[in-house]
C-alpha positions as a printed Julia matrix, in Angstrom:
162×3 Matrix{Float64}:
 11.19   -5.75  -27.69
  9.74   -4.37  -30.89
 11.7    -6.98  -33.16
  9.77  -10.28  -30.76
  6.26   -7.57  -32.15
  7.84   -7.6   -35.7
  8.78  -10.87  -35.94
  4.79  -12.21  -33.93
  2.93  -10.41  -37.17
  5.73  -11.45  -39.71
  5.37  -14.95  -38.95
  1.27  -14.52  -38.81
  1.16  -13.17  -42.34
  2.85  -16.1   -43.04
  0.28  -18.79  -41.24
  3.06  -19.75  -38.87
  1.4   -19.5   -35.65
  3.77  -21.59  -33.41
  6.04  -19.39  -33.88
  3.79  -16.08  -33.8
  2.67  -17.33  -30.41
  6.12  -18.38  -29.31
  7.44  -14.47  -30.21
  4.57  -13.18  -28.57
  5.55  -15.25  -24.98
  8.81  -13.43  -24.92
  7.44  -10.13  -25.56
  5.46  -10.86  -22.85
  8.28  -12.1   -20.56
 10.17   -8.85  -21.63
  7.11   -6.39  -20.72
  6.9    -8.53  -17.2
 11.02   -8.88  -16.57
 10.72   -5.01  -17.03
  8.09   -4.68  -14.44
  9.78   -6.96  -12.2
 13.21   -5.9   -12.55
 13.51   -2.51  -13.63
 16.49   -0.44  -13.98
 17.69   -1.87  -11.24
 20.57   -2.91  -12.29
 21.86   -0.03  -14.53
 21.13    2.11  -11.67
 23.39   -0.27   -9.57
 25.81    0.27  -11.75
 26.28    3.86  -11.64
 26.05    3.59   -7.91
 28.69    1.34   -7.42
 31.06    3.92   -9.95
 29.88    6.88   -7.71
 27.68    8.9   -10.74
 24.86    9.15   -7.66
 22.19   11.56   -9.89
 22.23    9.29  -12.65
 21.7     6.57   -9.88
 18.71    8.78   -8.78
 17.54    9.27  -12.28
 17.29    5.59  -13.03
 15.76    4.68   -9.89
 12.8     7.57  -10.59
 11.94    5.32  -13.28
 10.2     2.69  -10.82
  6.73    3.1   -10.73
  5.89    1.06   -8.14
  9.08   -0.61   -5.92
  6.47   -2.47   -3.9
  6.52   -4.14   -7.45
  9.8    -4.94   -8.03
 10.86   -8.61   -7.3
 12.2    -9.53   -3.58
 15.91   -9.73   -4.5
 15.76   -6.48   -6.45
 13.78   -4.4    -3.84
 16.12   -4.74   -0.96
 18.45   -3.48   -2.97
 16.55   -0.66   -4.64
 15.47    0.54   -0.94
 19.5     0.65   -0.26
 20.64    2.78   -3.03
 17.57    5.4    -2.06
 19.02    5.06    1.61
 22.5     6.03    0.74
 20.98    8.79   -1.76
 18.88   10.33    1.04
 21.87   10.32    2.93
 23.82   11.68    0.39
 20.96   14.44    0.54
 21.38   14.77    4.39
 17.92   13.98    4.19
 17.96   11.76    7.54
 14.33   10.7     8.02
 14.23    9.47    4.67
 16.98    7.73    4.33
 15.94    5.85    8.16
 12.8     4.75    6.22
 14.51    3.52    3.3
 17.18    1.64    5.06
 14.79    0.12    7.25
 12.26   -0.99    4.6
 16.01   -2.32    2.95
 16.43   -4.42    6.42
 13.29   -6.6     5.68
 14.46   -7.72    1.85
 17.29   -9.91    0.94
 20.65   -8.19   -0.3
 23.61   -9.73   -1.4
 25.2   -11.05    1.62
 25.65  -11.03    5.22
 28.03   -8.29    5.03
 25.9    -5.91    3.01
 22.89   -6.6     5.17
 25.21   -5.62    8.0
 26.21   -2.38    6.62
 22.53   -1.66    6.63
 22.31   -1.88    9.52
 25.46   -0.27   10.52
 23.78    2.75    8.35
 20.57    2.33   11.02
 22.81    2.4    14.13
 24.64    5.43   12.98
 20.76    7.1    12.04
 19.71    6.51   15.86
 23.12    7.54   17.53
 22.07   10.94   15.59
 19.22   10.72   17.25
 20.66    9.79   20.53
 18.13    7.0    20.97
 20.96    4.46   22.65
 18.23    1.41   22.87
 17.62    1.55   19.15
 21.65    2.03   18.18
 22.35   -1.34   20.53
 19.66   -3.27   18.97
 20.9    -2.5    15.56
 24.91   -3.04   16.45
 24.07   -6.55   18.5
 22.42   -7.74   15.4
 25.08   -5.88   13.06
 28.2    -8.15   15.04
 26.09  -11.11   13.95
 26.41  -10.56   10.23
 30.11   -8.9    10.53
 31.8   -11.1     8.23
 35.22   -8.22    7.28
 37.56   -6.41    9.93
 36.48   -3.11    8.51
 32.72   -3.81    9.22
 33.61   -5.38   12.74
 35.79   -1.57   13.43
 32.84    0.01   12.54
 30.71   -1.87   14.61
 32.88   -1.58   17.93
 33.07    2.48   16.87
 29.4     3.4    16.73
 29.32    0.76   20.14
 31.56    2.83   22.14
 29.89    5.83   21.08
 26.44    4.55   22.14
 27.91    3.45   25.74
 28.52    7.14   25.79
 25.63    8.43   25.4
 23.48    8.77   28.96
């Protein structure tokens, strides 16, 4: 970032403004990609490799998620989800799956694991209407056996419940 800075007053010392200008528009696209994208992915990273409180400590770093592109957010809202659950933090994790729900993540099958991670939040809350809701639309983006045993578990749980 500081060598596109470097290189912007260089080059006007020089009388080449093209090229000042030209630096100048990807320090600009740098200072924006940063606001847009964030540590994002380096905290994904760490998340997938299990190293959750560096996760958290990268993901601190937003300033604003409401921010952060459409692709990236879903995401973001995920990793704080499975931190707060981490956390046995319940409510907040509920919040941040369900904020995750709205944003696009990378598939189907991640989407459904969402909410999977909602049913499972409402069955601890005994709240069958919401846990059936969740699973119905949960079979819909099933796309592994592992999600779909998942699915049918928290489901006969639910028909449990009174």
């Amino acid at each position: 970032m500081a060598l596109f800075v470097i290189t912007a007053v260089v080059c006007l010392i020089y009388k080449q403004e093209q090229i000042a200008a030209l630096a100048g528009l990807f320090f600009g696209f740098v200072v924006w990609s940063h606001f847009k994208q964030s540590s994002i992915l380096l905290a994904s990273k760490h998340f997938k490799a299990g190293n959750y409180a560096r996760t958290e400590k990268l993901l601190a770093e937003v300033p604003n998620a409401d921010r952060l592109a459409r692709n990236r957010r879903g995401y973001y809202e995920f990793m704080q989800g499975n931190i707060a659950l981490k956390k046995e933090d319940y409510d907040a994790a509920e919040t941040h799956f369900q904020i995750s729900s709205r944003f696009p993540l990378g598939g189907k099958n991640d989407k459904a694991f969402v909410l999977i991670h909602l049913a499972n939040l409402a069955l601890r809350k005994k709240d069958k209407v919401r846990v059936l809701a969740y699973i119905e639309r949960a079979k819909e983006l099933a796309g592994t056996d592992r999600t779909k045993n998942i699915i049918n578990k928290i489901e006969t749980e639910a028909n449990s419940l009174l």
